[in-house]
C-alpha positions, 0 to 999 in steps of 0.5 A: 817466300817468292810470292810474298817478295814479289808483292813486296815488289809490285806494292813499292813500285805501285806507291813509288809511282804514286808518290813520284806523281804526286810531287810533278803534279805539284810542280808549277806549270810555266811561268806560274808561282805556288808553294810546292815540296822542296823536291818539285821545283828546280833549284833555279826557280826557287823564290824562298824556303817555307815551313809548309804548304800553307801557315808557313814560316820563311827562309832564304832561298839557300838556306835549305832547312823547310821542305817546301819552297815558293817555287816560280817556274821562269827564270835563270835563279838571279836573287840578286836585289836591286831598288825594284824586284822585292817580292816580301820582306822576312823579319830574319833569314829562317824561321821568320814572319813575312811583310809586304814589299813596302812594309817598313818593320823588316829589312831581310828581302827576298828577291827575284829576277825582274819581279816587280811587286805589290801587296793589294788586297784580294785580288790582282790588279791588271798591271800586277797579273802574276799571282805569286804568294799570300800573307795573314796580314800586311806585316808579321805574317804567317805566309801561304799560297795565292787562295790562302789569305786575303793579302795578296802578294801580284807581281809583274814581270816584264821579261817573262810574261806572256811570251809564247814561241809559236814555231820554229823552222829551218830556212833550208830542208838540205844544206852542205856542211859549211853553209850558212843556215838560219833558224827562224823563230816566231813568237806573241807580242810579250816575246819582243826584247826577250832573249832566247839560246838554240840547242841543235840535235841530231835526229837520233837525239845526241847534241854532244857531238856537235861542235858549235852551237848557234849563239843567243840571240834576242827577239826583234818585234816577234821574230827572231832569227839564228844562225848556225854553220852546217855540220856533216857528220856521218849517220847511222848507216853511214849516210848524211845527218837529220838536225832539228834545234830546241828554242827556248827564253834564256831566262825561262828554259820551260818556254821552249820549242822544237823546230817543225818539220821539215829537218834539215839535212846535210851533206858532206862537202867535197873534198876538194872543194876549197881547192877550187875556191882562192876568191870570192868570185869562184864561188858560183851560187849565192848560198856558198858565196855568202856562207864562205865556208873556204874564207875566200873573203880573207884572201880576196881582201885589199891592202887598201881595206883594212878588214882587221879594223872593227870599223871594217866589215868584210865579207863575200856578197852575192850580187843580183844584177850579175849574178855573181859572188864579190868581195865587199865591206862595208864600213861603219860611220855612225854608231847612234846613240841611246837617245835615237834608239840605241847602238847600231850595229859593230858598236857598243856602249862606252864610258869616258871616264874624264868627262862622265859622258856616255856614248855608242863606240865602234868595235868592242873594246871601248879604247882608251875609255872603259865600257859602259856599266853599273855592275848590278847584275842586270843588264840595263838599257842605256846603262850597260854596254855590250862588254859590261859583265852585266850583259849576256850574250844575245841580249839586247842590253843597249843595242838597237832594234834588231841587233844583240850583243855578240862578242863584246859589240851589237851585232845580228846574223844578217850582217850591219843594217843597210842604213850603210853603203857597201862597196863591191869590188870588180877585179881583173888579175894582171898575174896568175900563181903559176907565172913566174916568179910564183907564190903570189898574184897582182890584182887591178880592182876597182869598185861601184859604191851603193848607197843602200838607203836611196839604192843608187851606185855610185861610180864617181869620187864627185859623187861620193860626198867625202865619204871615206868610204865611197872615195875609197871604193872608186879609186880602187888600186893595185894589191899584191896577194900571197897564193896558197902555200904551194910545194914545188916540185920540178921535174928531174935533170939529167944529173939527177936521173943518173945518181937515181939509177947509180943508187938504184943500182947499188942497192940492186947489188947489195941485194944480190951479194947478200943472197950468195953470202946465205948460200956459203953459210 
């Protein structure tokens, strides 16, 4: 009897493995189309259901009655059609015949992604490479794999094809928690525009406990280059943490890849290291400077400078030819256009509902006009703006060259281009937090003025050419500043002194009266 359960056993084990084989090894391999069982394919990629592997009738994608699918291993799943990406036409949603892309005999589409598609016979032009399905004939038609059939279903797909990530790595082996850290990315020409997500992992594989993940970003030419905020988090044996990160195409995860060697490795932050941090001149290395993890940039902010306005980027900058940290911004006056390229950077594309114009706007909200968008589930370059529904994060949508969309406007990780001045503040505190009266300090700033496009500073209004920003910068003035919330604590008077021994006293007493009360009894 146990014997025979034992083989029982082993033979089911033996033959589940089989089958489980059988239905990966079908599984297309990335960025590849085939007929494949329903079971091998992720649910994202599935094109359209069919009734075999090959002399097949079709479905709609999510009608889910036939047990095989053409399956296409990219993309997030969007069967949205638009007037481009048909694949073929069904002459019903189940249990149909199939045409080519152009046939005009059948009006059920199914559709793909950016797929662009073409019914051509034999073989696969250059400008249509990828080898998706085949047909009996152009029109009621049975449907089989690419080698089935002479009529020949190639697509092209501008998004997914080609793109391969060819390394990954940290810019730094140790950081603090707090620091700014970049993950660098490279990839083949086919990755330019594309847009790709981070995952970053401890080393002991758990991603859950981290807190804040990097934002998506896309490609500029074959680079492309994150950002993440350090994070300590305690070890295994109670010492700092290993993280690598997983790179991969936002709209086609099987194009991934794991960061090399070296890991990062981060250390815990002292505790009292905000204390000694108020503004962005105590910072005393480049690295916290610009991470600003105790938000010096906040505190060291002017009146005069409004860094709530969205035409306003401050931050703390670290400033080679002194080698020290500053309090800096830089203010947004040119946000481009579609025709010279696209949106620059702290913009997004907007609508003006009266006239019909299209335009690149600072900020992200598109007041009092409405952003940009033709709400066709694609986002569209010179069509969609940032705030537009269409656009995810970190796609380029209308944005230019090197910048992405981030929280409704074009943005990157390193900041605006440096196609703009910047003003770095030199500061000289008239009052301290500890004089009297306490709870705040006064400030004299003034400021040098860089043209970052020719690199010369600039110290004189003369100079600055009515740029309201220049001007604003050398004049400098006088700011107020509120000190750190602080609990005041004075020493003892003499009254106070006495009652404390009066009440020191009494409860002495009570003490010792009590005491003589439990020996009566």
């Amino acid at each position: 009897m146990k014997k025979g359960l034992i083989s029982f056993v082993l033979l089911t084990s033996v033959l589940s493995i089989f089958l489980l084989s059988v239905i990966l090894a079908a599984a297309p391999a990335s960025g590849k189309c085939a007929i494949v069982p329903r079971a091998s394919c992720l649910s994202t990629n599935i094109l359209m259901g069919v009734s075999d592997a090959t002399n097949a009738h079709g479905e709609f994608p999510d009608t889910g009655l036939y047990p095989y699918v053409l399956c296409c291993a990219f993309g997030t799943g969007n069967t949205t059609c638009s007037d481009t990406n048909t694949l073929l036409k069904l002459s019903s949603t189940t249990n149909a015949h199939a045409e080519i892309p152009t046939g005009t005999n059948y009006n059920t589409n199914i559709c793909y992604e950016d797929l662009q598609c073409i019914g051509v016979q034999n073989a696969c032009p250059a400008d249509h490479a990828l080898e998706v399905a085949s047909l009996v004939s152009s029109t009621n038609s049975h449907i089989g794999n690419f080698s089935d059939y002479s009529t020949k279903i190639c697509c092209s797909s501008p998004l997914y094809a080609g793109c391969t990530i060819t390394n990954a790595t940290w810019n730094l082996q140790n950081a603090i928690a707090g620091q700014r850290v970049y993950l660098r990315v490279n990839g083949t020409g086919a990755c330019v525009g594309k847009t790709i997500t981070f995952k970053v992992f401890r080393t002991d594989g758990d991603s859950n406990s981290i807190q804040i993940q990097p934002v998506n970003i896309s490609f500029s030419g074959v680079s492309a280059i994150g950002l993440w905020t350090a994070e300590w988090q305690k070890g295994v044996f109670g010492g700092n943490t290993n993280y690598y990160f997983n790179v991969s195409l936002a709209k086609n995860p099987l194009v991934s890849k794991k960061s090399d060697s070296p890991d990062l490795s981060v250390a815990k932050q002292s505790a009292d290291f905000c204390g000694n941090i108020n503004l962005c001149s105590d910072y005393k290395n480049q690295l916290d400077c610009q991470s600003d993890a105790c938000q010096a940039a906040a505190s060291s902010s002017l009146p005069e400078v409004n860094c709530n306005d969205p035409s306003n980027v401050c931050g703390c900058t670290w400033d080679k030819g002194s080698g020290s940290c500053k309090f800096g911004w830089n203010t947004i006056t040119d946000c481009g256009s579609v025709a010279t390229g696209g949106c620059k950077y702290g913009c997004t594309l907007c609508h003006n509902q009266t006239s019909g114009v299209t335009y690149c706007g600072i900020g992200s909200s598109c007041s009092p006009n409405i952003a940009a968008t033709n709400s066709n589930g694609t986002c569209d370059f010179g069509i969609d703006g940032c705030s537009s529904s269409d656009c995810k994060e970190g796609e380029q949508d209308s944005c230019a060259t090197g910048t992405y969309c981030s929280a409704g406007k074009c943005s990157s990780v390193e900041g605006p281009p440096l196609t703009l001045g910047s003003c770095k503040i030199v500061e000289k505190i008239e009052k301290t937090c500890d004089q009297e009266p306490v709870g705040y300090k006064i400030i004299n700033w003034t400021g040098i003025w860089t043209n970052e496009t020719t690199d010369t500073q600039i110290t004189t209004l003369a100079a600055c050419g009515g740029d309201s920003g220049c001007e604003k910068c050398i004049t400098g003035g006088e700011s107020t500043v509120p000190c750190p919330a602080q609990v005041q604590l004075p020493f003892f008077d003499y009254l106070e002194l006495i009652i404390s021994v009066v009440v020191i006293a009494l409860i002495y007493i009570s003490l010792v009266f009590r005491k003589k009360l439990k020996k009566k009894k």
